[in-house]
Residue frames as qw, qx, qy, qz and C-alpha x, y, z in Angstrom:
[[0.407, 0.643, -0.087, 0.642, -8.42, -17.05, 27.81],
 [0.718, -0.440, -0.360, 0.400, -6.54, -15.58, 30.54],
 [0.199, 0.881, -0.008, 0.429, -5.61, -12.15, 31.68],
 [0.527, -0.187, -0.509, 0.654, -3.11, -10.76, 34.15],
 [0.347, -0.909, -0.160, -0.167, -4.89, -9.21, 37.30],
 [0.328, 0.061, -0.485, 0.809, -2.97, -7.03, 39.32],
 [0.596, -0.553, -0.582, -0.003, -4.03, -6.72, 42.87],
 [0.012, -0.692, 0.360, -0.626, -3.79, -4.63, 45.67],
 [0.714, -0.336, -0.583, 0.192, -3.36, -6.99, 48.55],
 [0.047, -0.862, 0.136, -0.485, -3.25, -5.59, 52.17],
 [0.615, 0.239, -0.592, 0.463, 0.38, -6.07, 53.56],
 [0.379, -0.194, -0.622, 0.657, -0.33, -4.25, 57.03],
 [0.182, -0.878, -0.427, -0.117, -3.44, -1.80, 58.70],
 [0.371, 0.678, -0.004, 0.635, -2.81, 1.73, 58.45],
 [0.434, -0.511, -0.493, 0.555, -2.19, 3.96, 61.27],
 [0.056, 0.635, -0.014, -0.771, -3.38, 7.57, 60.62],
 [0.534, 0.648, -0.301, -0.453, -3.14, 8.44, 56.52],
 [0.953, -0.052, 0.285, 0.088, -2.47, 5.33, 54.32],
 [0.312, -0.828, 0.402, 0.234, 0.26, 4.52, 53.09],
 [0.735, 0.406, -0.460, -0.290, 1.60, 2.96, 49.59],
 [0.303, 0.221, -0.913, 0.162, 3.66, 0.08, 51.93],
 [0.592, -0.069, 0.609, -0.523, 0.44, -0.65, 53.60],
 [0.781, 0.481, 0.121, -0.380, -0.29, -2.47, 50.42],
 [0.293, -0.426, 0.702, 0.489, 1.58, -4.85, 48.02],
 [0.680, 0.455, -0.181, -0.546, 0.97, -4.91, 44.39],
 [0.429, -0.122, 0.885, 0.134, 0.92, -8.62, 43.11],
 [0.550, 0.395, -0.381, -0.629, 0.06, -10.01, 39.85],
 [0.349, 0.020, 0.936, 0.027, -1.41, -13.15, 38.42],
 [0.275, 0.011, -0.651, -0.708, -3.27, -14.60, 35.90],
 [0.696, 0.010, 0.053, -0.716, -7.34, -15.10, 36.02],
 [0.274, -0.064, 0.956, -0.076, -8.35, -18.44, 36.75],
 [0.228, -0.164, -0.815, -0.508, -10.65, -20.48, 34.49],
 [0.574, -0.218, 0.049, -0.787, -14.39, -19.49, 35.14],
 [0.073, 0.079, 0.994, 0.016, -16.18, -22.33, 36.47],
 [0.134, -0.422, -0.836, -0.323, -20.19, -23.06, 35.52],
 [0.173, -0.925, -0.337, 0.031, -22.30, -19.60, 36.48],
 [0.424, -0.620, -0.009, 0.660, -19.36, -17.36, 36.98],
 [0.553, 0.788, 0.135, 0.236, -18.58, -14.18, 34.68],
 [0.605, -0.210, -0.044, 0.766, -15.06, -12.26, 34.64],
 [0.126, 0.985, 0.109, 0.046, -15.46, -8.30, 34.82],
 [0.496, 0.268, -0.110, 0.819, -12.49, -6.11, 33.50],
 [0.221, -0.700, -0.577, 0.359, -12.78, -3.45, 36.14],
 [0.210, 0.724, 0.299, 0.585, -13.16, 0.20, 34.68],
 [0.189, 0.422, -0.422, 0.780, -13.60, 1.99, 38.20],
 [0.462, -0.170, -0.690, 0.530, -13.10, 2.24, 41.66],
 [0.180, -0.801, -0.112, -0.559, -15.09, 4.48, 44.04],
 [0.485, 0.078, -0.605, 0.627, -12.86, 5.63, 46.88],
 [0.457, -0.735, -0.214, -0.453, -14.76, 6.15, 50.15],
 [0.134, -0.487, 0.657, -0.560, -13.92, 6.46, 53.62],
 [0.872, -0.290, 0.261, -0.294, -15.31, 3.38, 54.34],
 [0.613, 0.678, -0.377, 0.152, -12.46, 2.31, 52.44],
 [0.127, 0.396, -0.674, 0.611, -10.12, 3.07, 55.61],
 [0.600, -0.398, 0.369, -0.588, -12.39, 1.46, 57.86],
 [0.959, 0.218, -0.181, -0.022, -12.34, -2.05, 56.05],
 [0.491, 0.577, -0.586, 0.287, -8.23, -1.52, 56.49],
 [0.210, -0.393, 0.661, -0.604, -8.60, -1.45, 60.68],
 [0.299, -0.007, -0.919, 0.255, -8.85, -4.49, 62.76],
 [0.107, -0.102, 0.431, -0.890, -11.69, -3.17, 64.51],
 [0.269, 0.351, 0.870, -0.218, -15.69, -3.99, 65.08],
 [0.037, 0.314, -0.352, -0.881, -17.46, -3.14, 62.12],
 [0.740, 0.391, 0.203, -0.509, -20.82, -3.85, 59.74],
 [0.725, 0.565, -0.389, 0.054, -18.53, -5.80, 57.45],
 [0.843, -0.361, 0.005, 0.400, -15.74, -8.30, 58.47],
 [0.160, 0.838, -0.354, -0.385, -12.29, -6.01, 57.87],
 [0.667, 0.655, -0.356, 0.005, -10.10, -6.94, 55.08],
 [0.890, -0.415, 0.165, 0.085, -7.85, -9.58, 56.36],
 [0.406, -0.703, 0.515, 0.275, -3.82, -9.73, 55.85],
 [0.267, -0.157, 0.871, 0.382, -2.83, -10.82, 52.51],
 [0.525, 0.572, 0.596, -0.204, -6.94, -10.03, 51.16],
 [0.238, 0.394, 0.312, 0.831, -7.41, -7.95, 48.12],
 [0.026, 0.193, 0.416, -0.888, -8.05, -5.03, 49.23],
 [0.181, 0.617, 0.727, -0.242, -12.42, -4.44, 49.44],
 [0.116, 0.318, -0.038, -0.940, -14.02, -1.56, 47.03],
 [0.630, 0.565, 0.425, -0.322, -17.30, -0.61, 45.52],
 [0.092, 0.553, -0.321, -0.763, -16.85, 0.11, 42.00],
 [0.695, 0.382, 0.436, -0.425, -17.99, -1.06, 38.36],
 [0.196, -0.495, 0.655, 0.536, -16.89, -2.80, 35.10],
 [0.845, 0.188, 0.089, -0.493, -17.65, -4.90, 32.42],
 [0.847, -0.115, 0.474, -0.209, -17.92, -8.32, 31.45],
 [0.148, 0.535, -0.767, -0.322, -14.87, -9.72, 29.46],
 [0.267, 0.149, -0.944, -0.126, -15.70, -13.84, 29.51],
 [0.609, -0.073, 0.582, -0.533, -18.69, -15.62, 31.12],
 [0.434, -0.206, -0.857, -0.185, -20.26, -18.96, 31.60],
 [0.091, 0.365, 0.714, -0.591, -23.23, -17.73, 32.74],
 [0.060, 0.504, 0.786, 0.353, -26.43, -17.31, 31.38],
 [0.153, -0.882, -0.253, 0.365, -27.26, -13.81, 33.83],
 [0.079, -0.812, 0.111, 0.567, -24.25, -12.22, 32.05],
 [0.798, 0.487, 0.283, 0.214, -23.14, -11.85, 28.80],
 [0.548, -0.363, -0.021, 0.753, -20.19, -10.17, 27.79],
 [0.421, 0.010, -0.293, 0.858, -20.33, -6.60, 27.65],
 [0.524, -0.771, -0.281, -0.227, -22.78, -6.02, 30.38],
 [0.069, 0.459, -0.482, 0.743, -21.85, -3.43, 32.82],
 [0.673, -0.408, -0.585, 0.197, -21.83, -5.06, 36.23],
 [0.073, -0.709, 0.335, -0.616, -21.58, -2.58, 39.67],
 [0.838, -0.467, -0.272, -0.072, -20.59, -4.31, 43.12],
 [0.656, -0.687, 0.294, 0.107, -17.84, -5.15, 45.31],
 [0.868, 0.494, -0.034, -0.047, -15.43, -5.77, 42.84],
 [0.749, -0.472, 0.219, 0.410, -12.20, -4.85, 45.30],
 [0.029, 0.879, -0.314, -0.357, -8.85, -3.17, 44.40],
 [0.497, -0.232, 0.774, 0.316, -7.61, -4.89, 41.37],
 [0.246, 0.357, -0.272, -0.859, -8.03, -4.86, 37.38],
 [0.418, -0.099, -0.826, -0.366, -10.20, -8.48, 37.35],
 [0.328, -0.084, 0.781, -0.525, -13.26, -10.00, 39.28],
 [0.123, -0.093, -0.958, -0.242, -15.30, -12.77, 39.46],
 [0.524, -0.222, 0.345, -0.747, -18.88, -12.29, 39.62],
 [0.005, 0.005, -0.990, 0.142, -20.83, -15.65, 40.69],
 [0.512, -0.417, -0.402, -0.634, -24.95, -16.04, 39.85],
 [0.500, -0.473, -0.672, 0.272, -24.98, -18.26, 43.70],
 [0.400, -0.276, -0.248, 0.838, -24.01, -14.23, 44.61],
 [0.159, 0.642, 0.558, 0.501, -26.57, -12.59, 42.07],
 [0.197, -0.874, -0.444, 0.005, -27.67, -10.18, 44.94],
 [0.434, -0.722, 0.107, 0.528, -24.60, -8.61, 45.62],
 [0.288, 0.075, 0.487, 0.821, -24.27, -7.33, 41.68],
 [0.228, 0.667, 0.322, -0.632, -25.96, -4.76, 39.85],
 [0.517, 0.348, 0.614, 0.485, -26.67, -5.12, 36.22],
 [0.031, 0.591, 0.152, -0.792, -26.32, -1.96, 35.12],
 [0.590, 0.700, 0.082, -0.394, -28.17, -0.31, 31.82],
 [0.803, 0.002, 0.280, 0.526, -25.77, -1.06, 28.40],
 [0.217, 0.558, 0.192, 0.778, -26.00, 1.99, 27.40],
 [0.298, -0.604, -0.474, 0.567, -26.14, 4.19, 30.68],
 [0.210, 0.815, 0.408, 0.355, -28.01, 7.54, 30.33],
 [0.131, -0.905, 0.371, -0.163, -24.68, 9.46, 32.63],
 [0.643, 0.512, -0.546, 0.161, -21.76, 8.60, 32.51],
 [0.828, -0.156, -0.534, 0.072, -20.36, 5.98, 34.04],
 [0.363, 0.199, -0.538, 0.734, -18.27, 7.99, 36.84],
 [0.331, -0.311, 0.151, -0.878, -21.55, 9.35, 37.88],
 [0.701, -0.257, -0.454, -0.487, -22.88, 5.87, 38.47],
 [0.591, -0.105, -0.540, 0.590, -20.60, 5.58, 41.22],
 [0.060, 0.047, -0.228, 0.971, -21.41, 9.30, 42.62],
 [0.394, 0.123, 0.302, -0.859, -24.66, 10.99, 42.37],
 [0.791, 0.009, -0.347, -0.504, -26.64, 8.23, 40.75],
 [0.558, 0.051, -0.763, 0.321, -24.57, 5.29, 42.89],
 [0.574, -0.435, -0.603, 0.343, -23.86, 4.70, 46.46],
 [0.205, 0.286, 0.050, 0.935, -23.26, 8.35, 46.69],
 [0.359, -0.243, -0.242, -0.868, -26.63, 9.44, 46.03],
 [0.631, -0.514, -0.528, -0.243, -28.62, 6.87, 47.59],
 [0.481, -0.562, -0.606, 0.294, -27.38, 7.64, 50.82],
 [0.024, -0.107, -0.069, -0.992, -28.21, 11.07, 50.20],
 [0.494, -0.214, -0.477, -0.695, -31.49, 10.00, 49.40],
 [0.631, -0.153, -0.759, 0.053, -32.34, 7.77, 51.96],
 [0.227, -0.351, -0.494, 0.762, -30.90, 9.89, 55.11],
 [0.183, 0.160, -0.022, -0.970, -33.45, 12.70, 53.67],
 [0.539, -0.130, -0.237, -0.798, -36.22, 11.08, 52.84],
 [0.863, -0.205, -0.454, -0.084, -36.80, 7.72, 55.24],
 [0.486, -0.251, -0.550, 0.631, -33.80, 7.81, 58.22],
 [0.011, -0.512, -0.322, 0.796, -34.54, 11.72, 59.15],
 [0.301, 0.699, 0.591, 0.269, -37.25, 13.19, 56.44],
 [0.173, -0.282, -0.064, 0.942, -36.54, 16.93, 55.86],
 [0.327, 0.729, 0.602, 0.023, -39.84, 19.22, 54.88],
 [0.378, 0.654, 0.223, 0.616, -40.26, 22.21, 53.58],
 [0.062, -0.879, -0.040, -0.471, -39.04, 25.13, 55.31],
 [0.863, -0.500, 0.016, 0.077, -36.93, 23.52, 57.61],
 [0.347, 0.808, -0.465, 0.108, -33.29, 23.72, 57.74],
 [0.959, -0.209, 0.123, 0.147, -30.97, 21.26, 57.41],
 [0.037, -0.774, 0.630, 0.052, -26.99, 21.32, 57.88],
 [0.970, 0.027, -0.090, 0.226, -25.02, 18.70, 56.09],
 [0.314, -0.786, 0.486, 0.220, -21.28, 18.80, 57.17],
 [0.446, -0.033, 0.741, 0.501, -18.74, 17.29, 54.40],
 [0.602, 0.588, 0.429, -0.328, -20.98, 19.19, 51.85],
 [0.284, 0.799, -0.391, -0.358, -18.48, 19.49, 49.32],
 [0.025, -0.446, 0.847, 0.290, -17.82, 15.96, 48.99],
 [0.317, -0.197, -0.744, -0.555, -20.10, 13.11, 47.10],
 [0.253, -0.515, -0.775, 0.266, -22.45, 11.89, 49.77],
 [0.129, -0.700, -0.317, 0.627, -23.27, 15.85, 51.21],
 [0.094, 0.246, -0.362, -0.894, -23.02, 17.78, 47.82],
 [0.210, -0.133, -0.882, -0.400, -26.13, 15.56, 47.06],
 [0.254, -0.596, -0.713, 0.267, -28.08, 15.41, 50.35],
 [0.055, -0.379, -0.149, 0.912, -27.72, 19.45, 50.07],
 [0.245, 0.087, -0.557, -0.789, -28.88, 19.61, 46.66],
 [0.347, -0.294, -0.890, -0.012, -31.78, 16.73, 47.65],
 [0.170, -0.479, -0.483, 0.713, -32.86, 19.16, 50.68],
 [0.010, 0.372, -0.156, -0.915, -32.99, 21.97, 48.72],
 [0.405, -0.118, -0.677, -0.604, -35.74, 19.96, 46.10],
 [0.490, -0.441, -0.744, 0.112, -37.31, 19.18, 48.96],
 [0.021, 0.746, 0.192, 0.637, -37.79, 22.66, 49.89],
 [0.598, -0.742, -0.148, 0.263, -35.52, 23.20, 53.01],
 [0.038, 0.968, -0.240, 0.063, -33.24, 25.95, 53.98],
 [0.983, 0.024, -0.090, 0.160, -29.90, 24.29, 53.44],
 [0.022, -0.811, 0.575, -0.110, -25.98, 25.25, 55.23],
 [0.947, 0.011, -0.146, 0.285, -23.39, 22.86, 54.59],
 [0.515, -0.797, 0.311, 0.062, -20.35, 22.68, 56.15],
 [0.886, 0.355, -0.089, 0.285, -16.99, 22.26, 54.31],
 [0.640, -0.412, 0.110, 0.639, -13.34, 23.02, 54.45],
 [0.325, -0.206, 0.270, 0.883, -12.32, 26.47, 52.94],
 [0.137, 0.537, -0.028, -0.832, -13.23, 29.39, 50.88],
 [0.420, 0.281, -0.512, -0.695, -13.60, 27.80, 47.64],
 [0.096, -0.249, -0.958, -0.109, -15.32, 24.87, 48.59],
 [0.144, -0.319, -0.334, 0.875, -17.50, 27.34, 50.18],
 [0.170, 0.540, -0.209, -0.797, -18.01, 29.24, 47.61],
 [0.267, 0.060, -0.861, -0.430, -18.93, 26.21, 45.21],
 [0.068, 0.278, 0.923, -0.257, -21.40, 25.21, 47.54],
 [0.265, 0.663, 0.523, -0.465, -23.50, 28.18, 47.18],
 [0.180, 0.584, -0.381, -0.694, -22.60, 29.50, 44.07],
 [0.247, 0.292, -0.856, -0.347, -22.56, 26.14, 41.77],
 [0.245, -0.237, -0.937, 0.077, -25.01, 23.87, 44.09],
 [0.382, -0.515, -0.303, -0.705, -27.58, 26.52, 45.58],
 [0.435, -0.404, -0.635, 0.494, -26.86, 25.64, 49.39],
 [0.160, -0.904, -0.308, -0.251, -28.63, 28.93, 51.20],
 [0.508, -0.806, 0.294, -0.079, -25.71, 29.43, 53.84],
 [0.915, 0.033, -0.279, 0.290, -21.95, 27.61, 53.91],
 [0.507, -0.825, 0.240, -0.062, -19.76, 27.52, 56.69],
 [0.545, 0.568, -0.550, 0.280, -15.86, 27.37, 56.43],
 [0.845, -0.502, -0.184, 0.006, -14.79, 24.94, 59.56],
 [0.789, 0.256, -0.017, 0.558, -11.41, 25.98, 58.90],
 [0.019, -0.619, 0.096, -0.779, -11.91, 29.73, 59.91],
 [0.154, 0.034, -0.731, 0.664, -11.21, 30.44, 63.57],
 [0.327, -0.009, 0.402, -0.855, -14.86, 31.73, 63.75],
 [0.182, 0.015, -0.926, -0.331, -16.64, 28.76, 62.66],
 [0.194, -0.405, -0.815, 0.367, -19.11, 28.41, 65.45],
 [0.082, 0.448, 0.278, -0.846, -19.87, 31.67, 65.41],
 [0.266, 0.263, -0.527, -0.763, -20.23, 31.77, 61.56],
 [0.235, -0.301, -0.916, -0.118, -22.78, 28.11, 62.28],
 [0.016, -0.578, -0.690, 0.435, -24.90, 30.06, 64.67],
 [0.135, 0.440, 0.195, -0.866, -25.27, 32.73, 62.34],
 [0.235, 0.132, -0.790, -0.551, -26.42, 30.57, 59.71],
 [0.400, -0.460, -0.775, -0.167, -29.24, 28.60, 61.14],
 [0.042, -0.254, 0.376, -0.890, -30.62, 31.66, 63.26],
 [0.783, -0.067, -0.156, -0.598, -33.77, 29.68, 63.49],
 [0.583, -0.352, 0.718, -0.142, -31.94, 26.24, 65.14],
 [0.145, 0.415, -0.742, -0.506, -31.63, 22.99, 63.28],
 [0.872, 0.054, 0.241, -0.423, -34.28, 20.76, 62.60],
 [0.956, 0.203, 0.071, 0.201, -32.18, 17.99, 60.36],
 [0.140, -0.648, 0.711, 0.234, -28.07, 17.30, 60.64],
 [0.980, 0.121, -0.051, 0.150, -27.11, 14.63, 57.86],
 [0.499, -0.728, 0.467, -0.056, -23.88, 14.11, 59.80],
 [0.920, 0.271, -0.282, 0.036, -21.05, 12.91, 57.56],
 [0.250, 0.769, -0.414, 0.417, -18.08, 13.88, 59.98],
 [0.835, -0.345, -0.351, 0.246, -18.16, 13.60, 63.53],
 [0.567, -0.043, -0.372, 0.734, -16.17, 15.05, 66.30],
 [0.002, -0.271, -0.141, 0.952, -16.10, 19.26, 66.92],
 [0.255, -0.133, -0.575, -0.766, -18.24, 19.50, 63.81],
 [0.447, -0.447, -0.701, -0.330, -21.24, 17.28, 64.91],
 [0.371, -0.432, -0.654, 0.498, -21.07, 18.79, 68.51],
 [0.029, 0.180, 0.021, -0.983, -21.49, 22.26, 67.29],
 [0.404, -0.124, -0.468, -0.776, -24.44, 21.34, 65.29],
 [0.311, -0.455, -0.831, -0.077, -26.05, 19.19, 67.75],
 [0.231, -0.425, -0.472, 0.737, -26.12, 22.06, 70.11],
 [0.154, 0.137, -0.063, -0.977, -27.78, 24.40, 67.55],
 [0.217, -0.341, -0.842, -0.358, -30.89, 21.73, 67.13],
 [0.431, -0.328, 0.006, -0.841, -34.16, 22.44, 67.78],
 [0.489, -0.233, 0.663, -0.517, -36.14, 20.40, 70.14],
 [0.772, 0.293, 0.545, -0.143, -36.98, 16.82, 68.56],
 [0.311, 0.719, -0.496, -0.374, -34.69, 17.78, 65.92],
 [0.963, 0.073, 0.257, -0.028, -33.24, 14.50, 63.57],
 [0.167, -0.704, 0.614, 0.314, -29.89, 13.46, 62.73],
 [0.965, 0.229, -0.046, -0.123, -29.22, 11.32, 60.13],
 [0.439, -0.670, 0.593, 0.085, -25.53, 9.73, 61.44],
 [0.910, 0.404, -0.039, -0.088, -24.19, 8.88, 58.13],
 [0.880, 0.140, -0.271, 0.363, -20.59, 8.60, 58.98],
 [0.401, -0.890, 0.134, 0.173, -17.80, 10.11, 61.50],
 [0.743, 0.520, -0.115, 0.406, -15.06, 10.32, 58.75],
 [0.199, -0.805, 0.452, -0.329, -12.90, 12.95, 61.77],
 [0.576, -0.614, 0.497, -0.211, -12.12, 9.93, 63.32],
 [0.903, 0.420, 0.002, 0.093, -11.13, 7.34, 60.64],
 [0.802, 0.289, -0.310, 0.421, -7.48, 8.22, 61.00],
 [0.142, -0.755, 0.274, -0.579, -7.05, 10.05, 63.93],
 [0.441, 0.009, -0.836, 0.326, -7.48, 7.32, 66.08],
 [0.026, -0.135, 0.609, -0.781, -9.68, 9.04, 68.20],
 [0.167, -0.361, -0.917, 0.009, -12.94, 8.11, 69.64],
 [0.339, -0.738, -0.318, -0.489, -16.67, 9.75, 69.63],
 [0.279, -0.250, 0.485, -0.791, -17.15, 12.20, 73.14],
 [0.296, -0.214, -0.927, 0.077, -19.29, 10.68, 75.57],
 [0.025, 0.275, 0.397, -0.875, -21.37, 13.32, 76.04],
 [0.109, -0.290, -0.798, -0.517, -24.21, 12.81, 74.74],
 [0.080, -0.517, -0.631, 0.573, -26.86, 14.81, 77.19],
 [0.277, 0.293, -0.108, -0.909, -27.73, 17.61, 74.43],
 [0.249, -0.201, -0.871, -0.374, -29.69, 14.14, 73.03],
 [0.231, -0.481, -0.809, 0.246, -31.53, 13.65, 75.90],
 [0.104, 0.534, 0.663, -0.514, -32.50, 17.38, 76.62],
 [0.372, 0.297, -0.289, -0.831, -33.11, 18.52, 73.19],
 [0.767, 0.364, 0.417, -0.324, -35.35, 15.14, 72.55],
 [0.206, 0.592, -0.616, -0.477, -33.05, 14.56, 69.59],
 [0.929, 0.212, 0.259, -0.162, -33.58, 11.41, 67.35],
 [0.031, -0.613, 0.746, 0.259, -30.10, 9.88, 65.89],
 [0.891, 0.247, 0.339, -0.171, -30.04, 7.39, 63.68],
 [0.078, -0.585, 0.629, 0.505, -27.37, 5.54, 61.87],
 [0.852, 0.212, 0.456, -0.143, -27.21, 3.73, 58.35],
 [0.302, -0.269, 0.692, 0.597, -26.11, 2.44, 55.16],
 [0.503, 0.426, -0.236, -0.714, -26.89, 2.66, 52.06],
 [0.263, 0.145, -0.928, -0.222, -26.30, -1.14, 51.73],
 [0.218, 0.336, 0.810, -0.429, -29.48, -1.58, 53.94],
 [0.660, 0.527, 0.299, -0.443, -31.39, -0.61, 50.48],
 [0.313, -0.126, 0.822, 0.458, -31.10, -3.15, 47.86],
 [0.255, 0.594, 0.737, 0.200, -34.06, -2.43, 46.33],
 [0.324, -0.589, -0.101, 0.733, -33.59, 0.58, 44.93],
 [0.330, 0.186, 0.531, 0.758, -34.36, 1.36, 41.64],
 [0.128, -0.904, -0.404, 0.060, -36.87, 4.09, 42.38],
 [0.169, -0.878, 0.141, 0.425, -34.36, 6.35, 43.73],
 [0.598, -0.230, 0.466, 0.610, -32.12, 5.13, 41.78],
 [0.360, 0.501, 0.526, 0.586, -34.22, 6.55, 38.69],
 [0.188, -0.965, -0.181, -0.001, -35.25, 9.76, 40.55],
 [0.435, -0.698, 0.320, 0.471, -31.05, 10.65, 41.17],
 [0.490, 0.074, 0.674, 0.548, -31.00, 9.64, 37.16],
 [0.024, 0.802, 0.597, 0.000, -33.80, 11.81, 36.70],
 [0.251, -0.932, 0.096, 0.244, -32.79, 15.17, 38.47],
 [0.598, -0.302, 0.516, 0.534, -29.32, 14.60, 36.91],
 [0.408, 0.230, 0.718, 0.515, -30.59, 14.95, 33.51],
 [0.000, 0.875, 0.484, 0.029, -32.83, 17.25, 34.53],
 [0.415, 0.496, -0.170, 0.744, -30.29, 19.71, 35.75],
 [0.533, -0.745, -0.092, -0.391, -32.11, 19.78, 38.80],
 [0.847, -0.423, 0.169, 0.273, -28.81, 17.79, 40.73],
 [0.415, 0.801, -0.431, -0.018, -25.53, 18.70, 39.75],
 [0.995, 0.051, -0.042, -0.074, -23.43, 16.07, 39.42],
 [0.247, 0.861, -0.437, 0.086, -19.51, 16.38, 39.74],
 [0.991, -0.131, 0.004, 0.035, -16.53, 14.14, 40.29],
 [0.062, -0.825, 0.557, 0.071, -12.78, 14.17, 40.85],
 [0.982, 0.137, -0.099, 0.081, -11.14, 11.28, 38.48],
 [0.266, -0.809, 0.489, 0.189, -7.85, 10.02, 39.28],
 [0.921, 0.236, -0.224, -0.215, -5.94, 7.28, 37.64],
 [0.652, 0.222, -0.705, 0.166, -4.20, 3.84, 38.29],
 [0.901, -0.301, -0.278, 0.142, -4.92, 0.85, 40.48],
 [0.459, 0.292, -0.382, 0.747, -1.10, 1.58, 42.15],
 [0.035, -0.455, 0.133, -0.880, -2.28, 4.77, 43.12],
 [0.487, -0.531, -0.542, -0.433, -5.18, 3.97, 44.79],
 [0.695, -0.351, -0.360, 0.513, -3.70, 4.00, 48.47],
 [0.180, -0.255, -0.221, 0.924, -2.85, 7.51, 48.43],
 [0.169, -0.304, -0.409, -0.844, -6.04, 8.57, 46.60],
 [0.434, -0.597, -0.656, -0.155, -8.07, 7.56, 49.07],
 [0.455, -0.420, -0.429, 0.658, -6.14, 10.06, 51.39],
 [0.010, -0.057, 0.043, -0.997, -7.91, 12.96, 49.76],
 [0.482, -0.626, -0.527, -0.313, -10.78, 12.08, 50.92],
 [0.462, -0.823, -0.327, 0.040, -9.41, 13.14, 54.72],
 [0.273, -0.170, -0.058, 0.945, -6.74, 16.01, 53.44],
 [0.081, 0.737, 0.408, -0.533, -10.20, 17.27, 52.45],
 [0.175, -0.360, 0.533, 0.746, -8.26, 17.92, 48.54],
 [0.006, -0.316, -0.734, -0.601, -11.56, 16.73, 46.45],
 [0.457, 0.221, 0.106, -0.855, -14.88, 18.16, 45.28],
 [0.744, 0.201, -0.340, -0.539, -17.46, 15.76, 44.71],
 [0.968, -0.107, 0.172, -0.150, -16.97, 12.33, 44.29],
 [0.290, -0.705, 0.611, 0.214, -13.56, 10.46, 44.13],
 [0.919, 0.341, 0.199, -0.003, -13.54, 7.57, 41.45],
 [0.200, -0.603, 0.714, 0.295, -10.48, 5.83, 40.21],
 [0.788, 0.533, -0.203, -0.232, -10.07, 4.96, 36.82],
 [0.736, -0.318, 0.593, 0.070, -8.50, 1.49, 36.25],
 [0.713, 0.227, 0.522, 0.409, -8.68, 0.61, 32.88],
 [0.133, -0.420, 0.212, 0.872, -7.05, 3.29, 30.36],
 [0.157, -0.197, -0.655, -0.713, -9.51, 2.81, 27.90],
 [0.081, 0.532, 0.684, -0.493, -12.61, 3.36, 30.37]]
């Protein structure tokens, strides 16, 4: 049996915000499984700013998305047909499954799926967000790339969106003094009101700097750093000696075009420690993976998401991720019955 996929193929690499003609929607019908392969109807997309990096020609931890590819994404579905003995059909599968409303998974590829629960104990948008890729690299930059202890204080920047509403909330169970850094009053105002951050700072307000230095009057011992640019220079300058960064992404510069300062001397005389990763550098993961499933249920994490819908769309959803327009995680819904 055969279904028609529609695809988001990419037609040309953005420049600044994308753009729906960077993309062409193309349809076709699912090709016959061959011997180990299963077909997932995809359910949803999670829309990250690594997204826009895949789009650019550029040197990267991943090859980018070539001319005419479907277009790369995480996200998670389930299993419509298989000839395979790992899947059966409907088993919810999470991986790379790319912009489009079919994919093939392959057992020679086993590692690069996740078999998720059949009966998942939060819903499924959250397994993308604060229980997903979200959360682990929430978890990870806080408790293995830069460890935060108790009584310390740590500034995440982006803290209103999935990755930093977590690592704040993560900090904060881990008994540091947490100021995140977002865009406006009411994100603001959600941080500490709705998520229990100790201190938030509106980058948007002409006194920003001032308003960061009166937050961490005690200097910073941990930056999980999801931004880049102004942002991460103000906060490296308010670290304490031997302070740790965890340098989880420089989303400021994803469409701007512009490129990290080369100043880098407040490393050298504040003794700073900087460290970048991914969350794909922990495949073994089902610890945290039950500890962010855990706290969730507990009520000890708060969990939140901004759904949009349709595949189409997807191209300009991913541009509120840098007009800065969601709270939480972003997660496009593909299939109307999800």
């Amino acid at each position: 049996m055969s279904f028609v996929n529609r695809q988001l193929l990419l037609k040309s690499r953005p420049e600044g915000l994308v753009r729906q003609d960077n993309f062409e929607l193309h349809e076709q019908a699912t090709t016959e499984l061959a011997e180990g392969q299963a077909l997932v109807r995809v359910l949803y997309l999670s829309m990250d700013p690594t997204n826009r990096v895949w789009m650019s020609d550029i040197p990267q931890y991943m090859p980018p998305v070539a001319i005419g590819e479907v277009m790369r994404g995480l996200g998670l579905g389930r299993v419509v047909a298989s000839r395979s003995a790992q899947y059966a059909v409907g088993d919810l599968v999470q991986g790379l499954v790319g912009w489009q409303d079919y994919a093939v998974v392959d057992e020679k590829r086993a590692k690069d799926w996740v078999k998720l629960p059949p009966n998942p104990p939060v819903p499924l948008p959250t397994l993308l967000g604060a229980c997903g890729f979200s959360g682990l690299t929430a978890y990870y930059g806080l408790t293995e790339i830069a460890p935060v202890q108790p009584g310390e204080t740590l500034v995440v920047s982006a803290a209103a969106g999935s990755v930093g509403s977590i690592a704040g909330q993560i900090g904060k169970l881990r008994g540091a003094r947490v100021v995140g850094i977002a865009g406006g009053p009411d994100k603001c105002r959600h941080l500490i009101d709705d998520l229990g951050f100790d201190a938030a700072v509106d980058y948007k307000a002409d006194d920003w700097k001032q308003a960061l230095a009166a937050a961490t009057p005690d200097g910073v011992h941990v930056n999980f750093e999801n931004v880049g640019g102004p942002v991460m220079r103000a906060v490296l300058s308010r670290m304490v000696n031997g302070g740790r960064v965890a340098l989880c992404g420089l989303i400021a510069n994803y469409t701007s075009g512009a490129k990290p300062a080369d100043d880098y001397s407040v490393i050298i005389v504040k003794r700073l420690t900087v460290r970048g990763f991914l969350a794909f550098d922990y495949r073994d993961s089902q610890r945290a993976v039950q500890d962010l499933i855990g706290w969730v249920r507990e009520g000890r994490i708060k969990a939140g998401e901004t759904i949009e819908d349709g595949l189409e769309n997807a191209p300009l959803v991913l541009n509120r991720l840098f007009e800065g327009s969601n709270t939480g995680k972003l997660v496009l819904r593909v299939a109307e019955d999800a």
